[in-house]
Wavefront OBJ file of the C-alpha trace (Angstrom):
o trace
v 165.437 151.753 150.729
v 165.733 150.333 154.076
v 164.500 153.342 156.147
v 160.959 153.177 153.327
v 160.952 149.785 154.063
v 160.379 150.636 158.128
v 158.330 153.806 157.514
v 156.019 151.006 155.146
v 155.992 148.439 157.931
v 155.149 151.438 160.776
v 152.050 152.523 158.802
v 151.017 149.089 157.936
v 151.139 147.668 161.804
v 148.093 149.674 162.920
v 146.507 148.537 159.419
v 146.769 144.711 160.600
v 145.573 145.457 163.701
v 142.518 147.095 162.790
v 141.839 144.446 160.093
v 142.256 141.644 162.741
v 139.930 143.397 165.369
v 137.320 143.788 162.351
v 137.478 139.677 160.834
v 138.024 139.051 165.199
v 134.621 140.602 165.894
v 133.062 139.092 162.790
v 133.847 135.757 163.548
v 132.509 136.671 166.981
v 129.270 137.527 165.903
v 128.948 134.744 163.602
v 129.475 132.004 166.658
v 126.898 133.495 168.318
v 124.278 133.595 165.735
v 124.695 130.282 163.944
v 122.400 127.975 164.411
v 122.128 125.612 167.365
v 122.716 122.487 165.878
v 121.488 119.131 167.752
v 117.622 119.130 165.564
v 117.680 115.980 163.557
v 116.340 115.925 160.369
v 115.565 113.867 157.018
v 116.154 115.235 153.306
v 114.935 114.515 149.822
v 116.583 111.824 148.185
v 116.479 110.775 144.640
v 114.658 107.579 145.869
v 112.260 109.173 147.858
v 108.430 107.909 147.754
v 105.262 108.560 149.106
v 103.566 106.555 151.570
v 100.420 104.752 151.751
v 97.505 106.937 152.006
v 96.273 108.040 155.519
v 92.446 107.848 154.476
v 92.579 103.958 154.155
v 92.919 103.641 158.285
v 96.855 104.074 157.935
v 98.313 105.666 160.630
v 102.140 106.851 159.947
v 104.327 107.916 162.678
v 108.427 108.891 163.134
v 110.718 108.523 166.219
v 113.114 110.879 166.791
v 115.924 111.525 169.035
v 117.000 115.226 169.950
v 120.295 116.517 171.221
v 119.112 120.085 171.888
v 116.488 121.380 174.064
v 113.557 123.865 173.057
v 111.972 121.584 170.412
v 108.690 123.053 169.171
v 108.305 122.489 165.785
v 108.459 119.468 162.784
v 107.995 120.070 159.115
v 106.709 117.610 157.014
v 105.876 117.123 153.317
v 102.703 115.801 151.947
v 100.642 115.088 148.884
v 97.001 114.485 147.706
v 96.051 111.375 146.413
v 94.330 112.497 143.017
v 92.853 116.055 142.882
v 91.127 116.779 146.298
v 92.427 118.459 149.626
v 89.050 118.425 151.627
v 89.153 116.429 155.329
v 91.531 117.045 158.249
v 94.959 115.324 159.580
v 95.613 114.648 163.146
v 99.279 114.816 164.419
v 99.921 113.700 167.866
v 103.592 113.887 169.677
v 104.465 111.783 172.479
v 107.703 111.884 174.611
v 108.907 107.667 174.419
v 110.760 106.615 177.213
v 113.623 104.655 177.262
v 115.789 102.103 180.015
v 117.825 104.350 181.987
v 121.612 105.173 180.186
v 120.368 103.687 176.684
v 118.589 104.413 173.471
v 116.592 101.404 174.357
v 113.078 101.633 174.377
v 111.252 100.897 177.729
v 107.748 100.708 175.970
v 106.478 103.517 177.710
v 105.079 106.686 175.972
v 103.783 110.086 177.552
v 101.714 112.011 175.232
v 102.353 115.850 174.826
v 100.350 117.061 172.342
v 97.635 117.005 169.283
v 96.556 119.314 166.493
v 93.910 118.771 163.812
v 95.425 120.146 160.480
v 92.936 121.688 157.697
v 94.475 119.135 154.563
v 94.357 121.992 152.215
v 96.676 123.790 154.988
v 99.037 121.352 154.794
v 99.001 121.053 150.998
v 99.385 124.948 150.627
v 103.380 124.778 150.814
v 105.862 122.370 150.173
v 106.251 121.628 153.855
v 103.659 122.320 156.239
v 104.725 123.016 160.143
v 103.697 121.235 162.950
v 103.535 123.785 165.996
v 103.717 122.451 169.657
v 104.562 124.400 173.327
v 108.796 124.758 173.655
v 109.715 121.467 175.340
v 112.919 122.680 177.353
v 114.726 119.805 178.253
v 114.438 117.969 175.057
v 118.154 117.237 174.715
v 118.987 113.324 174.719
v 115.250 112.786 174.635
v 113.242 110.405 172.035
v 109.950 111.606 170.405
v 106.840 109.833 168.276
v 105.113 112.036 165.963
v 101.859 110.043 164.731
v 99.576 111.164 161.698
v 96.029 109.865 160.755
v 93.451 110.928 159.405
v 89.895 112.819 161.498
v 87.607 110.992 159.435
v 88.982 107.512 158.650
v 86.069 106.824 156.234
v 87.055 109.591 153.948
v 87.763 108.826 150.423
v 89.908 112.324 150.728
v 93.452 110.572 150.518
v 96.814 112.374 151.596
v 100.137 110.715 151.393
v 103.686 111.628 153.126
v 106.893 111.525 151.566
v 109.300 109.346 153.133
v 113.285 108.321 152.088
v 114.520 104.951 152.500
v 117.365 104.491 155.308
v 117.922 106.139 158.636
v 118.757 109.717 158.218
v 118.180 111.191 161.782
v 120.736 109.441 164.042
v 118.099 105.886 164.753
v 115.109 107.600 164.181
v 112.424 105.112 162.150
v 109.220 105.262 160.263
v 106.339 103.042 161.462
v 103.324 102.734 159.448
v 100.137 100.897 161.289
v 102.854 100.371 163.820
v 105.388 98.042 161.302
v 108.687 99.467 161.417
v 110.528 99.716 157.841
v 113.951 101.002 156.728
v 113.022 104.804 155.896
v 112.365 107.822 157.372
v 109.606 110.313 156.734
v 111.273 113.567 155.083
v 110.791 115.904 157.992
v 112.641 119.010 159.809
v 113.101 119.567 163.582
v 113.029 122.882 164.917
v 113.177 124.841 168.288
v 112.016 128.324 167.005
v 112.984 130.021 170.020
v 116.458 128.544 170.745
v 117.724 128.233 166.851
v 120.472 130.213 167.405
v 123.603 129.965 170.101
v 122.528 133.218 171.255
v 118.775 132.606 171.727
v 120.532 129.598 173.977
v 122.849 131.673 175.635
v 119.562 133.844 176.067
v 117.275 130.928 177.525
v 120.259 129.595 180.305
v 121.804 132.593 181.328
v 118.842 134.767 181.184
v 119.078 139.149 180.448
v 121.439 140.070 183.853
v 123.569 136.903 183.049
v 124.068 137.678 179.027
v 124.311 141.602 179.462
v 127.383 140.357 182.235
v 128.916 137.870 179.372
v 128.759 140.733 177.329
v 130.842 142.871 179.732
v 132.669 140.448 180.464
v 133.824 139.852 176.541
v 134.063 143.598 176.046
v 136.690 143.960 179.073
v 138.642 140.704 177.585
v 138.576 142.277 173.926
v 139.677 145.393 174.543
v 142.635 144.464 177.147
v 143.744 142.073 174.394
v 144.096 145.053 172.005
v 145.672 147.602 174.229
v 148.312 145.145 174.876
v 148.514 144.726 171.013
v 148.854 148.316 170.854
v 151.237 149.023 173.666
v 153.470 145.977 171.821
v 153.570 147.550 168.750
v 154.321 151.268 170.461
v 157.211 149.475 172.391
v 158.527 148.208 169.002
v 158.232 151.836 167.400
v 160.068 152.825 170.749
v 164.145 154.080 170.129
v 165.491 151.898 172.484
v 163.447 148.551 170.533
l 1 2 3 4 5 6 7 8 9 10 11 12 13 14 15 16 17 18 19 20 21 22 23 24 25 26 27 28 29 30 31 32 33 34 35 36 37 38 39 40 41 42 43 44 45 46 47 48 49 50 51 52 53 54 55 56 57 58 59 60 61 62 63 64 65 66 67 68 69 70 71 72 73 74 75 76 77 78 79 80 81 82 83 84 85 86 87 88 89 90 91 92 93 94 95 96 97 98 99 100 101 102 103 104 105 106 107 108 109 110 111 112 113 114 115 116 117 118 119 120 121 122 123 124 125 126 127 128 129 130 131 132 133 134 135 136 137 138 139 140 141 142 143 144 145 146 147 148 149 150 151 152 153 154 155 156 157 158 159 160 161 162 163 164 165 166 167 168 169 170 171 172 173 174 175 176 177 178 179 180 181 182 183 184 185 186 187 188 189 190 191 192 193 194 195 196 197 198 199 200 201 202 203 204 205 206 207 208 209 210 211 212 213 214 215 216 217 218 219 220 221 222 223 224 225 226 227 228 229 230 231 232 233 234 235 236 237 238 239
């Protein structure tokens, strides 16, 4: 009983170790594709409501503060006022600068970018994507997105949805420049740095990842020959 008991425990060793390299590797793999996290963002809440429509002069716009660089996207929802989706949006992003060491604004705003979205684009899906140039350092930045409408004489009203609180780590929703207690329900992205990997990618560049690589390799596979030459030693007459 005893000796079946070793020759059990002998064939099951290599087992273990196999099954640990294969959940060790997994794991691995899974760390470097998650996502990279740092990209605020705002969901839908029971509560959530629609703002007042852009075509009556309203302009709406969001602050947000991101922890990760390569921001280069936002996704917003909208909604027609009625039946129509003629006329155009315009979103504009500006970088807002703040007192040196705090999340205090300074007043001072640089602007990046503007688009002029078809309305019937943006009502085509349930979120629509604003698309802007990678912004590399955008880690422990603050950013305005403003939307209005082309034409502010047309009757061709669109609406965005917004939740009530702060959702996005201090962000805030201004409308015609009056801060209130909600958020617009958006998503921040940086398509080409979603994942740890992409970031890995972007810092270290193809020579520096393909040396990590090596590097990890080497590490993994002196880890396991010592696991193997421990579990040889304990097979071993003498052990």
């Amino acid at each position: 009983m005893v000796q079946d008991t070793i020759r059990y425990a002998t064939r099951l060793n290599p087992i273990a170790t196999v099954v640990f390299a294969v959940v060790l590797i997994a794991l691995e793999v899974y760390l470097v594709t998650r996502p990279v996290g740092g990209f605020p963002q705002t969901p839908v809440k029971t509560e959530t409501f629609l703002t007042d429509a852009l075509a009556k002069g309203h302009r709406v716009s969001q602050t947000i503060k991101l922890d990760a660089g390569g921001f280069d996207e936002i996704l917003l929802r909208a909604s027609s006022v009625g039946d129509t989706d003629f006329g155009d949006m315009v979103l504009a992003l500006y970088e807002v600068k703040t007192i040196a060491g705090t999340d205090t604004f300074s007043g001072e705003e640089i602007f990046l970018y503007r688009d002029v979205v078809p309305v019937s684009a943006a009502l085509s899906e349930p979120t629509f994507r604003f698309v802007f140039p990678p912004i590399d350092e955008s880690a422990g930045r603050w950013y305005r997105l403003e939307v209005w409408m082309a034409n502010r004489n047309s009757q061709n009203e669109i609406e965005l949805w917004a939740t009530p609180g702060r959702w996005s780590g201090g962000g805030s929703l201004f409308i015609n420049d009056q801060s209130g207690y909600a958020e617009l329900v958006f998503e921040t992205r940086a398509s080409r740095r979603a994942t740890v990997w992409a970031n890995l990618w972007y810092h270290f560049g193809g020579a520096g990842v393909v040396m990590l690589m090596l590097l990890g390799a080497c590490i993994q596979v002196a880890f396991f020959l010592t696991l193997y030459a421990v579990w040889l030693f304990s097979q071993s007459p003498m052990s």
